[in-house]
C-alpha positions in Angstrom: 126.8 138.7 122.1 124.7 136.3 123.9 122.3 137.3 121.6 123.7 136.4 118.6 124.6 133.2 119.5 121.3 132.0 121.3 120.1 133.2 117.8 122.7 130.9 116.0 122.0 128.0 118.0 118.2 127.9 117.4 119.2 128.3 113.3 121.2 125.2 114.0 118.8 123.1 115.7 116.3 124.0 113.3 118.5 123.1 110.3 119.0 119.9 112.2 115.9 118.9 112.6 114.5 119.7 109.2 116.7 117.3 108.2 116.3 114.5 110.9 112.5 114.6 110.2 113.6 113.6 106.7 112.6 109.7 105.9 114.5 110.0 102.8 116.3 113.1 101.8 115.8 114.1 98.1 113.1 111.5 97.7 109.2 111.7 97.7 108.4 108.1 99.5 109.6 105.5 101.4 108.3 101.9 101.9 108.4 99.6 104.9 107.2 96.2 105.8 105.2 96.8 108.5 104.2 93.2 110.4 101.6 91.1 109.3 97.8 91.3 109.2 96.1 89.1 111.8 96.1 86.3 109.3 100.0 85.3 109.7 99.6 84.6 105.7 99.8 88.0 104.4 102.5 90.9 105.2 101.8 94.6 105.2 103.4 97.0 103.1 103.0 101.0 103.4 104.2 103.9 101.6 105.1 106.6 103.8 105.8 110.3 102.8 108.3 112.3 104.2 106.4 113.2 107.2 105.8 109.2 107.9 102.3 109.6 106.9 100.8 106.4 105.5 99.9 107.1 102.0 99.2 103.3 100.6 98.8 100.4 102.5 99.5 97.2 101.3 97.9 93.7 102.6 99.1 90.8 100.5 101.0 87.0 100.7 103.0 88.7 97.9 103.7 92.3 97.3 105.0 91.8 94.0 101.6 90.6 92.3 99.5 93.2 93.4 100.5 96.0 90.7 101.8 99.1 92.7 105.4 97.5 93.5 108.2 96.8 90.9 110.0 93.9 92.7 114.0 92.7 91.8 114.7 89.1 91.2 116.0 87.1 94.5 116.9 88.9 96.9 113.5 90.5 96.1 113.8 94.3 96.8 111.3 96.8 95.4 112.9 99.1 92.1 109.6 100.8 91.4 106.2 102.3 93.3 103.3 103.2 91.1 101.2 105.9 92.5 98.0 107.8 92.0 98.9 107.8 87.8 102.7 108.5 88.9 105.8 105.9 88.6 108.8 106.1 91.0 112.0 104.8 91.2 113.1 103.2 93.9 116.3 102.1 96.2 118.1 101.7 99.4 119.6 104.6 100.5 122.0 105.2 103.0 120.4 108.0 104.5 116.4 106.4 105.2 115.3 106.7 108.4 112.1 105.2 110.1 108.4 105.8 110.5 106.8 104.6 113.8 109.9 102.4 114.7 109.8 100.6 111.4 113.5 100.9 109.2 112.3 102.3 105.6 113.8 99.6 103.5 113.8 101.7 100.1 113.3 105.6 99.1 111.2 106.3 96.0 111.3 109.1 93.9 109.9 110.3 90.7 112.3 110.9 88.1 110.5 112.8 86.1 108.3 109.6 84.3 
């Protein structure tokens, strides 16, 4: 019996885990505002995967203009993420986590485009 549930408990914590580690369930990125550069002008942007490894890094007074972001009118929020010949969706999601204490602020996913 003890067993059987030690057993049970480690499939449980696994499962758990797997899906802590998860920036953003069901997604394939997730993008954070990370600080700024040493020049307080510009901001920095990066693309994490679901393992929070930097996969694009961003350095720019504006995000927007720099051609891998789809940006929203004011509020500006990023709705897209063009990637190595790929386009993404993007959104807030309930469920993002973080990546080296920084919130992910939107999940990005291909859709198949």
């Amino acid at each position: 019996m003890f067993t059987k549930t030690f057993l049970s408990t480690i499939a449980v914590t696994t499962l758990l885990a797997t899906f802590a580690a998860a920036i953003c369930p069901g997604y394939n990125f997730g993008i954070t505002q990370t600080g700024s550069n040493t020049n307080p002008d510009y901001g920095v942007w990066q693309v994490f995967d679901d393992s929070c490894n930097v996969v694009y890094q961003v350095i720019a007074t504006n995000p927007c203009t720099v051609g891998v972001f789809d940006c929203s009118p004011a509020p500006i929020t990023f709705t897209g993420l063009h990637l190595d010949g790929l386009d993404y969706a993007c959104r807030s999601d309930v469920n993002s986590g973080s990546c080296n204490g920084d919130a992910i602020q939107v999940c990005c996913r291909n859709d198949g485009n």
